[in-house]
C-alpha positions in Angstrom: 59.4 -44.4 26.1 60.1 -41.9 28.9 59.0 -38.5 28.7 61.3 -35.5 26.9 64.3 -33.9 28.8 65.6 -30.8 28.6 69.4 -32.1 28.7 70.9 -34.8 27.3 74.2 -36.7 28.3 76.6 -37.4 26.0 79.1 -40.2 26.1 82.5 -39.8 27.5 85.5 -41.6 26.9 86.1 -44.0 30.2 89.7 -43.8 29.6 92.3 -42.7 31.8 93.7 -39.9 29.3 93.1 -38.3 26.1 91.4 -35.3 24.8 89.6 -33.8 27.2 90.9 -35.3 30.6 93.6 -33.9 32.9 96.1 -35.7 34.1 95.1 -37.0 36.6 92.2 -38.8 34.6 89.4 -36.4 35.6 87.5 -34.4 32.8 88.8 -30.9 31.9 85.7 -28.6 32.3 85.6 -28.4 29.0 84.9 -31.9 28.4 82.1 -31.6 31.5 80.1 -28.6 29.6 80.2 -30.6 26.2 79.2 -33.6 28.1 75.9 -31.7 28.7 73.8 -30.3 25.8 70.7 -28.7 25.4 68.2 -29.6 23.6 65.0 -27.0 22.4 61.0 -28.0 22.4 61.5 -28.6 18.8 64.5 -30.7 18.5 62.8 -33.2 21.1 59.5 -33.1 19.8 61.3 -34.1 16.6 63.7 -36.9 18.4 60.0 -38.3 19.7 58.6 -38.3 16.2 61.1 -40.3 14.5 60.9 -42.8 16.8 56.8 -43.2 15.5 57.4 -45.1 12.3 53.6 -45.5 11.6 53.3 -41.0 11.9 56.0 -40.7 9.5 54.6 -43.2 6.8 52.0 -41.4 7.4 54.1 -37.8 6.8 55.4 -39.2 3.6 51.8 -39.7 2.0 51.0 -37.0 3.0 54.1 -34.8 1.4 53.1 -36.9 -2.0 50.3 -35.8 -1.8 50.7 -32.4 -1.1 53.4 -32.7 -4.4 51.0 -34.6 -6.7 48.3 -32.0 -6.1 51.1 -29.5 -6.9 52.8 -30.6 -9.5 49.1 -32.2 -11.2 49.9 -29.9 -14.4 53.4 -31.5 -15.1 52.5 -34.9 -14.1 49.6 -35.5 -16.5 51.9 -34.0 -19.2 54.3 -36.6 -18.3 51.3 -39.1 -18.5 50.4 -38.0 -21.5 46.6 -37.8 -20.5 44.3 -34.7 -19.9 41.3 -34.5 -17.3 39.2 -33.4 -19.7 40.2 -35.0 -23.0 37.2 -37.8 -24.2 38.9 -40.7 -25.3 36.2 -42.3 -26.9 36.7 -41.3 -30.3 38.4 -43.5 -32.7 39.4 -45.3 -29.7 36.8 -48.3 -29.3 37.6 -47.7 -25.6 33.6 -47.9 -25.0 31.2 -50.5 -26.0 29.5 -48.3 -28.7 26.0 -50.5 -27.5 26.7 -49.9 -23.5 28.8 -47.0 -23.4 30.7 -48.8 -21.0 34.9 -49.6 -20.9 36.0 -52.3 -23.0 37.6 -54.5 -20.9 38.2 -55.6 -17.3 39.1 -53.1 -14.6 37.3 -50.0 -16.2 39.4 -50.8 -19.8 43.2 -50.7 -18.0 45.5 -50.3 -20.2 49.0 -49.2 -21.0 47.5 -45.6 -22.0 45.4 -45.7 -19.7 46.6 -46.5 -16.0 43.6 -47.0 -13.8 41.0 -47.2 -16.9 38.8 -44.4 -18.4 35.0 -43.3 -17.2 31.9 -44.7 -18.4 30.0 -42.7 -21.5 32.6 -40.4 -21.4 35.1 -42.0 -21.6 37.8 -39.7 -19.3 40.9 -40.7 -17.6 40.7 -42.4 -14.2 44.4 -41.7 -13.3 44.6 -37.3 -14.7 40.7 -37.3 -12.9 42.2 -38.6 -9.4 45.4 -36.5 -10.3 43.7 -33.0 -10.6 41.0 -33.9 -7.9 44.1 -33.8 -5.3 44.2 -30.4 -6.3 40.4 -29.9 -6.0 41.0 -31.3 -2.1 44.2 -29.4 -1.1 42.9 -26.1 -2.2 39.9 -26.6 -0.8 41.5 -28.7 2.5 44.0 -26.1 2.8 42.4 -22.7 2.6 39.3 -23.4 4.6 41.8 -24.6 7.3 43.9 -21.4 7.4 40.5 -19.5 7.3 39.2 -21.5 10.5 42.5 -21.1 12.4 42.6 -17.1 11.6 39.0 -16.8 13.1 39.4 -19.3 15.8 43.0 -18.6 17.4 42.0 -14.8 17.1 39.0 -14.8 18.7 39.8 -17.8 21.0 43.0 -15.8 22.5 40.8 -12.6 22.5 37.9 -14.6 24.5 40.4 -16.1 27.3 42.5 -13.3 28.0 39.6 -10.2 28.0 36.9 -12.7 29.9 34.0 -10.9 31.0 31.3 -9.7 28.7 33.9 -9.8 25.8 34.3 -13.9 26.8 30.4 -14.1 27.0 29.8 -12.9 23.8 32.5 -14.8 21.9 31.4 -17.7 23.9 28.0 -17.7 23.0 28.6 -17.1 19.4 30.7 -20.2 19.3 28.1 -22.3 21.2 25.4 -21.2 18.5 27.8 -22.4 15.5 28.6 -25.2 17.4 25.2 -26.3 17.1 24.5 -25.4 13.8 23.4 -27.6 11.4 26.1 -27.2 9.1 25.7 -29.0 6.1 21.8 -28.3 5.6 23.2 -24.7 5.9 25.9 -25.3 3.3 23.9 -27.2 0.9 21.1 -24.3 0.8 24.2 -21.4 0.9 25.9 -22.9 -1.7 22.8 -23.8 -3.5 21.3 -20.4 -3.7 24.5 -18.8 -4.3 25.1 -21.1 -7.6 22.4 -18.0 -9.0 24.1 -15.2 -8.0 27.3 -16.4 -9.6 28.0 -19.5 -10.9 31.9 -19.2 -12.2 34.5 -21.7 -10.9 36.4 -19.2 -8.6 33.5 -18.1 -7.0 32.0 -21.8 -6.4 35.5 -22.4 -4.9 35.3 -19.0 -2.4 31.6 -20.3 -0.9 33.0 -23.8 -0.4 35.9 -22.3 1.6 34.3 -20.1 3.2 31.5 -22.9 4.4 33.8 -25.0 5.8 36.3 -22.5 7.1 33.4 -20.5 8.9 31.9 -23.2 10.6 35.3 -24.9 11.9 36.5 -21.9 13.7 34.7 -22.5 16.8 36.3 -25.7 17.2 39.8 -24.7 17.2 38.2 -21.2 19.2 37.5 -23.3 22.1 40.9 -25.3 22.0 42.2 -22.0 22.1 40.3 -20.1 24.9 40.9 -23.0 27.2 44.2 -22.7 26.5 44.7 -18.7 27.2 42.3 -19.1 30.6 45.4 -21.3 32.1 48.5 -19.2 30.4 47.3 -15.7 31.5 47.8 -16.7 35.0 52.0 -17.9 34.6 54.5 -15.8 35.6 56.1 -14.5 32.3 52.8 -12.8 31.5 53.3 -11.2 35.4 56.2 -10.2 34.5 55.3 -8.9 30.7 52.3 -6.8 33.0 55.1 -5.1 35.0 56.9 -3.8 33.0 54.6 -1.9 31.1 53.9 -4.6 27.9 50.4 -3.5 26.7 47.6 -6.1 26.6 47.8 -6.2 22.8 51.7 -7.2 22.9 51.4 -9.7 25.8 48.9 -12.0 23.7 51.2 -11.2 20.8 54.5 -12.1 22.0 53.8 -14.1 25.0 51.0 -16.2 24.6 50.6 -16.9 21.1 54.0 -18.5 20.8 52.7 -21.0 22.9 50.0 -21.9 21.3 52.1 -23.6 18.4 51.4 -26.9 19.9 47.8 -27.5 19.9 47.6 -25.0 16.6 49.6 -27.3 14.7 47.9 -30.8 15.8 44.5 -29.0 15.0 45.8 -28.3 11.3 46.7 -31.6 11.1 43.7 -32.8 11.5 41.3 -30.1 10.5 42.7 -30.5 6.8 40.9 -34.1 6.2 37.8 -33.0 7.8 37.6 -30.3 5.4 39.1 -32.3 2.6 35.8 -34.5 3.5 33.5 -32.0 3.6 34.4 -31.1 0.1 34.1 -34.7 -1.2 30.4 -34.6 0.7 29.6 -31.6 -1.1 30.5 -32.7 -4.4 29.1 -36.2 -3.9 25.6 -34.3 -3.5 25.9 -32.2 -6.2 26.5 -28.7 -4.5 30.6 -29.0 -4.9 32.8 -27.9 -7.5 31.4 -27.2 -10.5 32.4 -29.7 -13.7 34.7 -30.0 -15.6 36.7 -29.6 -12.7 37.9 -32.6 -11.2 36.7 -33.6 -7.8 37.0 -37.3 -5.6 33.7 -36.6 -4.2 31.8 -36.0 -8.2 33.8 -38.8 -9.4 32.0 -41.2 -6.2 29.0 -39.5 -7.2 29.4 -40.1 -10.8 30.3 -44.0 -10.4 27.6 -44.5 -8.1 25.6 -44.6 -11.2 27.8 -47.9 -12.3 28.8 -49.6 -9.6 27.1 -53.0 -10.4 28.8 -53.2 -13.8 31.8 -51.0 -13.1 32.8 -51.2 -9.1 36.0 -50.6 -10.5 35.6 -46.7 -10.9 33.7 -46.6 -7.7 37.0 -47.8 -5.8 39.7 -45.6 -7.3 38.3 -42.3 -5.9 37.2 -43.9 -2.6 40.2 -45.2 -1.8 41.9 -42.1 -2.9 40.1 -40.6 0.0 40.8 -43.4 2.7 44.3 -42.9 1.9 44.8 -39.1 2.0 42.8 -38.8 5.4 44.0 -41.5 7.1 48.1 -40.5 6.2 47.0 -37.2 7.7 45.6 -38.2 10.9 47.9 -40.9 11.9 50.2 -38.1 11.4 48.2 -36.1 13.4 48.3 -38.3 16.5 52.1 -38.8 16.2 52.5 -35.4 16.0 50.2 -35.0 19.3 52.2 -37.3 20.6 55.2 -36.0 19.6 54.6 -32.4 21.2 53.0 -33.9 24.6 55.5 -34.1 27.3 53.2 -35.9 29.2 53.1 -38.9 26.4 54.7 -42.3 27.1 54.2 -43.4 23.5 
């Protein structure tokens, strides 16, 4: 496909008369400037990603998930299952002997979708349900905390340079090479005694991942200044009097949107993954609370005599991260003039 115009011509009429012609057959100028219409950054970037079936399947997962994670209260009331609800009692959905489902497939059922746990005997289906939730809070926040840090320092970095550049430079360089999750796993660790409620569990896992995935999207974004403080409009915004503060306001921060938005798209599984590898070693969200990672964690225990409750959460995961990179790379695509996809 060949690269994204700024105009676009419309079809005319090859008659000899009608609306819009004069009489002797040539277009009225009328008819000429509605031949010719413009089209914004947005509308083709748009035109582009329709055209990439595979980026909007994977733009439809993602907006169900982003509902089912939403809407997890209503649904399992709908469902007529709880998270938290035991349904081994009275149920004889266990093997009283084994503790393990009664029947194939983790005991599926018509009350139970996708089976119940082992010993416990909690629904599969509500536990996947609400652990969406877990992961788009989680995903989500720590995202919007990483692109605060990095698109603020990164446009601060490229358009002060000097020491101001140095500094922020170096301190992204030293994040960089962290190592991140021995230093989440001891953070998170110690700060489980200073407080161990759910909200507060929830602030340090944020504030991990969101910390330590600023540079990345810093870096992205300090390139990105270094060449746009040099074009004209920013010339211009100097002369006449536009203080350094408004210029990376109003002028170069609006053209960032690109790169910004391709970043979230795929910042948001990363951090949806480091959640799940938090939880999986212990160090996540505390339980009850519902979580894809504790649930792999949890069948791990079982997977030679139930593989079945091993699968659900795992795939749950595949899914979710690869709808929203494949609609990150369309949506690359998509805003990349330069792309002949």
């Amino acid at each position: 496909m060949s690269g994204p115009t700024e105009f676009e011509a419309v079809a005319v009429d090859d008659g000899l008369s009608g609306p819009g012609l004069a009489g002797d057959g040539e277009p009225s100028p009328d008819a000429t400037q509605d031949a010719i219409k413009g089209r914004s950054l947005a509308a083709i970037a748009w035109r582009r990603l329709r055209q990439d079936r595979i980026a909007l399947a994977g733009g439809v997962v993602v907006v169900l998930f982003i509902l089912v994670a939403a809407l997890a209260g209503p649904i399992t009331a709908l469902y007529g299952q709880n998270y938290a609800t035991q349904n081994n009692v009275g149920k004889n959905l266990l093997d009283p002997l084994t503790q393990m489902p009664v029947g194939a497939f983790s005991g599926v059922s018509g009350t139970h979708w996708l089976g119940v746990t082992p010993v416990l005997g909690l629904d599969i289906l509500a536990n996947l349900i609400y652990g969406a939730q877990t992961s788009l809070i989680v995903g989500f926040l720590s995202t919007a905390l990483a692109l605060v840090l990095g698109v603020t320092l990164g446009i601060i970095a490229g358009f002060s340079r000097g020491w101001v550049d140095i500094v922020i430079s170096r301190i992204m360089d030293v994040l960089l090479s962290f190592p991140t999750l021995l230093f989440s796993i001891a953070l998170i660790a110690v700060s489980a005694y200073i407080n161990s409620t759910e909200v507060f569990r929830f602030s340090i896992i944020i504030f991990v991942l969101g910390f330590f995935g600023w540079p990345y999207i810093g870096r992205i974004v300090r390139g990105q200044v270094l060449t746009l403080r040099e074009k004209e409009f920013v010339e211009a915004a100097r002369s006449l009097g536009a203080s350094d503060i408004r210029i990376m306001a109003r002028e170069i921060a609006p053209n960032l949107v690109g790169p910004v938005l391709v970043y979230t798209t795929l910042a948001i599984p990363n951090n949806i993954l480091g959640e799940a590898g938090l939880s999986f070693l212990g160090v996540g969200v505390i339980p009850p609370t519902p979580s894809w990672g504790q649930m792999l964690s949890d069948a791990s225990q079982y997977v030679q005599v139930d593989p079945w409750y091993l699968f659900m959460p795992g795939l749950a995961i595949f899914i979710t991260v690869l709808a929203f990179n494949l609609f990150g790379d369309g949506l690359r695509d998509a805003l990349d003039p330069k792309s002949t996809r």
